[in-house]
N, C-alpha and C positions, 0 to 999 in steps of 0.2 A: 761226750759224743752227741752230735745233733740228729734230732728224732724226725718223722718225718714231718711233725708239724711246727719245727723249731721257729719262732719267730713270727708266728700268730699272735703275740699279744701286739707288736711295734705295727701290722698291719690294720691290726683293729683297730688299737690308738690314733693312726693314722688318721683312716679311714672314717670314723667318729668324727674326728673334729674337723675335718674338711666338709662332711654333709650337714653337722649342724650349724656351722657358720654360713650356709651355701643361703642366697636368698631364697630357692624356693624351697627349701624347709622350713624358714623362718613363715613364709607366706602362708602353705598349706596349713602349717601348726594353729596360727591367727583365725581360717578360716574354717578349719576342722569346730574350733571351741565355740565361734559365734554360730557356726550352724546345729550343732551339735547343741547348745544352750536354748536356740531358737525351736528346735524341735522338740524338744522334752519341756520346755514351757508353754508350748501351744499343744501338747497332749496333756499337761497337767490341767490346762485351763479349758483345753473341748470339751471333759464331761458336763464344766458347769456352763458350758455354752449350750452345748446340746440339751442338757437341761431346762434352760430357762424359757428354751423355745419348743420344748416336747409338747406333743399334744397325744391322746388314747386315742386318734382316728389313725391305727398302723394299718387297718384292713376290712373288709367286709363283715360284717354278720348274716345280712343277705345280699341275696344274689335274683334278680328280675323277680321280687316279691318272697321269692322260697326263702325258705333258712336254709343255710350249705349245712346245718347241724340237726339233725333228727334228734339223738338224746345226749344227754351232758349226766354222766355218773360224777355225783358230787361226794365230799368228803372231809367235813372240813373238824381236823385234829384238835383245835383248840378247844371246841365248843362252843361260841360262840355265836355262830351262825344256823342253820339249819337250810334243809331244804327250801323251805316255805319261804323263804325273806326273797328267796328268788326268783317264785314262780311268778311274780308278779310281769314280770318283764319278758322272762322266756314263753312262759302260756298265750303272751301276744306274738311271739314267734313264731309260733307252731311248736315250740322245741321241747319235749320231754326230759323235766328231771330227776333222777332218780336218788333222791337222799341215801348213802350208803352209811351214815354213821362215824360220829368221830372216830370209832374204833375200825373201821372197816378195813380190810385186807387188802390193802395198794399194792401188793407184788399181782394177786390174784387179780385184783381190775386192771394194771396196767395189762396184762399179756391178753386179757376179754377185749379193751380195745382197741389193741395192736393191731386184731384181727377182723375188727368188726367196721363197717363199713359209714360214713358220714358219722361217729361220736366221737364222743369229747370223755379225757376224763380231768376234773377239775380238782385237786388238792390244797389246802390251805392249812399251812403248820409253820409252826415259832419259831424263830430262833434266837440269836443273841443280840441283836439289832432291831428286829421287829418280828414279821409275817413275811414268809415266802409262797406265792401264788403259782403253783404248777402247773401245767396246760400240757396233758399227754395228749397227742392224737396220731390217728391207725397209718400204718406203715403202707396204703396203699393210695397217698396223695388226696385220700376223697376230701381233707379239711387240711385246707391251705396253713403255713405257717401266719399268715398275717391274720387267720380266722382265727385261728386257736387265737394269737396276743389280742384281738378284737374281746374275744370272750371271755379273757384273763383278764384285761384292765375294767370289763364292764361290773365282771364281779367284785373285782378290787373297790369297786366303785360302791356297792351294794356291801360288800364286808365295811367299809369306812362309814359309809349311813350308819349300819345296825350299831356296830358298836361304838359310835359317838354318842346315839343320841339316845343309848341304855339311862335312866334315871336310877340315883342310889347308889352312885359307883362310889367307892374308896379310891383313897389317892394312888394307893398300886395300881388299881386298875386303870385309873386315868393315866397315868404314866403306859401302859401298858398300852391302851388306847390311842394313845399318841407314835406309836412305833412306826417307821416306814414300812411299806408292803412293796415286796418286788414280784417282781411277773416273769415268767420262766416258761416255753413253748417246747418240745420237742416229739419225735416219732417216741412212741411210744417203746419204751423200756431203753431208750437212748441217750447218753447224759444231757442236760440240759444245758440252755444257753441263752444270752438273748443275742439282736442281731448284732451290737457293740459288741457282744465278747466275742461274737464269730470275727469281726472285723479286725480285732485285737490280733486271735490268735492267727490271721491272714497275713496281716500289714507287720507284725514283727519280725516274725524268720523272712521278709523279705528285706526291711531295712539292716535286722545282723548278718545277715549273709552278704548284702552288697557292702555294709563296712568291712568285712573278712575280706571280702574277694579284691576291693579296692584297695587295701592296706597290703595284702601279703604279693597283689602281684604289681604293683609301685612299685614295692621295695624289691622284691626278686628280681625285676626287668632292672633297677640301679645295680644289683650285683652283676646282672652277667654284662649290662652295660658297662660300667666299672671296669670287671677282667678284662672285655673286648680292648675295652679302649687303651689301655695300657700295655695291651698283647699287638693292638695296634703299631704303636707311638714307638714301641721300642724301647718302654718304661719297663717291661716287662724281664726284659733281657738284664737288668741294673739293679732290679729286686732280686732275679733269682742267684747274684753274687753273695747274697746275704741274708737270706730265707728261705723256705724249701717252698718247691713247688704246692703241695698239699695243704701248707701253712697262709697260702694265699686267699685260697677261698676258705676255709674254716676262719679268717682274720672277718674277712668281707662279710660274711653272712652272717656273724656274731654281731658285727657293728651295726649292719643293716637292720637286724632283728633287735638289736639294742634299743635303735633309732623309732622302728615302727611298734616297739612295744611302747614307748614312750607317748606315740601319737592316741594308740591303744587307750592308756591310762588318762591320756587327754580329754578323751570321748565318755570315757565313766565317770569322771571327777566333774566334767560340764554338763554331762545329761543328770547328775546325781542334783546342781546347781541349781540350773534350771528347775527341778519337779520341787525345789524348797522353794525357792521363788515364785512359782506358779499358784503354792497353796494360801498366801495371801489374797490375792488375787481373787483365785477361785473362790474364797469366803466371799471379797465386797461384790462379785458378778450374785454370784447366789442371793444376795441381801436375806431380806426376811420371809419371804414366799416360803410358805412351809411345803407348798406343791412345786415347787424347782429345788429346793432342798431333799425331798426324799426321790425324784430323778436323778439329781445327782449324784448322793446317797449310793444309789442302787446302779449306777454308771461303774461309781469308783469301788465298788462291791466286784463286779464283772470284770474289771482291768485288774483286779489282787485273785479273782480266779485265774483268769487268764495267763496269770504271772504264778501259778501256782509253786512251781518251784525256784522261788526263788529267793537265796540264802548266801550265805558267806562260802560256804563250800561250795555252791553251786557257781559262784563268783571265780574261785580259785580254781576250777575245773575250766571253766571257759578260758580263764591266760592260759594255764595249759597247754591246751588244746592248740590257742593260737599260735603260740608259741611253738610247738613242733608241728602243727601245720607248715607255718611258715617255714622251716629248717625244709620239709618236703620239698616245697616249691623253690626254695631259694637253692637249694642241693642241684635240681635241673635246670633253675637258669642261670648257676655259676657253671653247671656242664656246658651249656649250651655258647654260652659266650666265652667260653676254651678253641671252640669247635671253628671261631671265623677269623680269617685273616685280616678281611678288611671289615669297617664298619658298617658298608655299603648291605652285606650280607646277613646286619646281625635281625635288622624286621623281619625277613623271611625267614633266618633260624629260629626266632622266637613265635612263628606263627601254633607250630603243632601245639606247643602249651599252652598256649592262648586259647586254644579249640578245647584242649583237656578243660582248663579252667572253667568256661563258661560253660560247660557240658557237666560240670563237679557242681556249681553254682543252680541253675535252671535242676540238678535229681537233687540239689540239697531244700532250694524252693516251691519248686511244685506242689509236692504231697500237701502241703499247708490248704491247695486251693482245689486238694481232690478227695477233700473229708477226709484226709487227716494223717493222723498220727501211726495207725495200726496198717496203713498198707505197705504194700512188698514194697513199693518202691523207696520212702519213706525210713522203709528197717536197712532195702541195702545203701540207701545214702549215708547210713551209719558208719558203716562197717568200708566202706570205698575211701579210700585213702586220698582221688580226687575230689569228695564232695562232705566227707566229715570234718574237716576244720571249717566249711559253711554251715552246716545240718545240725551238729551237736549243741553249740552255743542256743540257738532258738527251740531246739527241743530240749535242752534242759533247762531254761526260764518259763518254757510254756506248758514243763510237766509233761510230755512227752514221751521221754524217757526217763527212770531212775537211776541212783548214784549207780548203785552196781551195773547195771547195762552201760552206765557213759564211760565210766573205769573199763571195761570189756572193749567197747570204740576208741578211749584212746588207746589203750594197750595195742590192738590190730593197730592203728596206723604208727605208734612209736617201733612197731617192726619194721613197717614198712623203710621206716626213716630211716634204721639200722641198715636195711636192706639196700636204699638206694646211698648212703653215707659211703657201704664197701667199695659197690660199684664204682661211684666215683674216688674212692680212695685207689683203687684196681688202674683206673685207667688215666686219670686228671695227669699226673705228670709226661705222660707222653703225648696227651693230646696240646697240654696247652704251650709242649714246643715245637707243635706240628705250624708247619706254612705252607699256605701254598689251597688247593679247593677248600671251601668249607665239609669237614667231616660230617657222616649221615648217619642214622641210627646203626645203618649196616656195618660200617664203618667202627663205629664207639663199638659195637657187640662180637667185631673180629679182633679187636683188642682186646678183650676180656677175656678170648677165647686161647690168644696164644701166652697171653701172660701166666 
């Protein structure tokens, strides 16, 4: 007995091998990998560009003679430093510092400065690469971000003196001596950053979201394009002697989705290429500068925060994702191109999802460039069915979101996809032997209703 998707494998087959033989698959494929290789090799090699041309003047210390910093609560965990090594420089500032003690209570000084008006709070602690230089200051704008990094690298500067040119060190300690120092600015009790990892976590959910958006609605417009033109032609009439109506587009959006997961795996395998490629490179740019070596250092530090979650399973969630993302989208524009007779009809039928899309795309973008990750708009691009196959991929590389929350996102939209699957199971065979005006939403939803 023939089911109702009898003959979806002979369509997919079809359908496959006529799109991957088609020139412009072959062509897009070609230029997907050289662009895609070109771009993760010039972001493997920026940090040690950026590097080698860094310099500590990010910002002011004063401002028309004043200091923009009245006191600087100092701190520094290792021990090595103290108040006094610094006064030398800020006492011609005017700026007061207040030694707090290696051991001093950084939860208790950050919330003191949060509140307090033109200070600084300055921390200096180890970690597994070298010395991390904190730069907290108050939540009310009076010490610019580019003053706090001003007064982070000048002390980086004065920590690097003291403890070079200590006599009697042991070889640990010279080792230890030689560690890179990174410099770290933020509103007080707010995670930290520098401007590169802001930049990071900006510029990436904007380039994965425009590969999402570009790949799932390519391919979606070739499906409903596809049905149309064959619903056209009269090809349409010739298939259903021999396959079910329903077996049509489930063939189609399988193939299609085949096709574009392919390009998918294209873009990971060439941006994976490229960042191996790039780390020769960025060795002979770096050369021997031991001051472009720990900018860099401390670059490629900020782009593995930035990337904080990013794993094998965090890999496997994003195809996922795209992957029944795309079934979403290709599900409405295999409806949509049921819906027209002529070809003539099918740009204007595919307008409203096109509005959907870039409307999915700009709530899945945004949040990245409106501080972040925890606002509303942000969580409901999660959960929107229009904008989480853009949203979820860049917030789960950039930490964002965790597994169990992105498991929660896909699960809402895999209903959604069930949801919109029925619909078109409900309606597709009547629509796509309908002839005659292009069908409207009104239309599709009076069908569902008498069915």
């Amino acid at each position: 007995m023939k089911t109702g998707t009898y003959g979806w494998k002979s369509v997919f087959a079809f359908t496959f091998r006529q799109t991957a033989k088609s020139k412009a698959f072959k062509v897009s494929s070609v230029i997907i990998i050289v662009l895609v290789f070109a771009i993760a090799l010039l972001a493997g090699v920026l940090p040690a560009l950026i590097g080698s041309r860094s310099t500590s003047d990010d910002g002011d210390i004063t401002g028309d003679g004043e200091a923009l910093v009245g006191t600087v609560y100092f701190a520094d965990t290792t021990g090595i430093t103290t108040g006094k090594d610094y006064e030398g420089f800020l006492s011609g500032l005017g700026v007061k510092i207040n030694d707090c003690g290696k051991d001093a209570d950084i939860q208790s000084l950050t919330e003191r400065v949060k509140g307090e008006n033109k200070s600084l709070l300055i921390v200096i602690r180890e970690n597994k690469i070298g010395y991390d230089i904190y730069a907290s200051r108050p939540d009310d704008e009076s010490v610019s971000s580019g003053t706090a990094n001003s007064f982070g690298e000048t002390f980086k500067s004065v920590f690097d003196s003291v403890r070079l040119s200590r006599a009697g060190l042991t070889d640990e300690q010279i080792a230890a001596a030689n560690k890179t120092v990174s410099v770290y600015q933020s509103v007080a009790g707010e995670p930290t950053e520098n401007d590169f990892g802001f930049v990071v976590k900006m510029v990436l959910p904007m380039l994965s979201s425009i590969v999402l958006f570009m790949l799932i609605f390519i391919y979606g417009q070739m499906v409903a394009q596809s049905i149309a033109q064959e619903k056209t032609s009269k090809v349409m009439e010739l298939l259903l002697t021999s396959v079910r109506p329903l077996a049509i587009i489930i063939g189609k959006i399988l193939a299609m989705g085949s096709l574009a997961l392919i390009q998918f795996m294209m873009i990971i395998v060439s941006g994976v290429l490229g960042i191996v490629v790039s780390t020769p490179l960025s060795s002979s740019i770096i050369g021997s500068s031991e001051e472009t070596g720990a900018v860099t250092s401390q670059l490629m530090n900020e782009v593995g925060n930035a990337l904080g979650g990013f794993s094998p399973v965090v890999i496997l969630l994003i195809i996922v994702v795209f992957i029944v993302g795309f079934i979403f989208f290709a599900l409405i524009a295999g409806l949509i191109g049921a819906t027209v007779s002529r070809m003539e009809d099918l740009n204007a039928a595919m307008q409203p999802m096109s509005i959907i899309g870039v409307l999915g795309f700009y709530l899945a973008y945004f949040p990245s460039t409106m501080g972040g990750e925890a606002n509303t708009m942000a969580l409901v691009s999660y959960y929107l069915p229009i904008s989480s196959p853009f949203s979820i991929p860049s917030a789960l590389l950039t930490g964002a979101i965790d597994i169990p929350q992105a498991l929660l996102a896909v699960l809402v939209l895999c209903v959604f996809v069930v949801l919109m699957a029925l619909l078109v199971a409900r309606v597709y065979e009547q629509i796509i032997l309908h002839t005659g005006n292009r069908l409207k939403l009104g239309d599709i939803l009076g069908l569902v209703k008498s069915k």
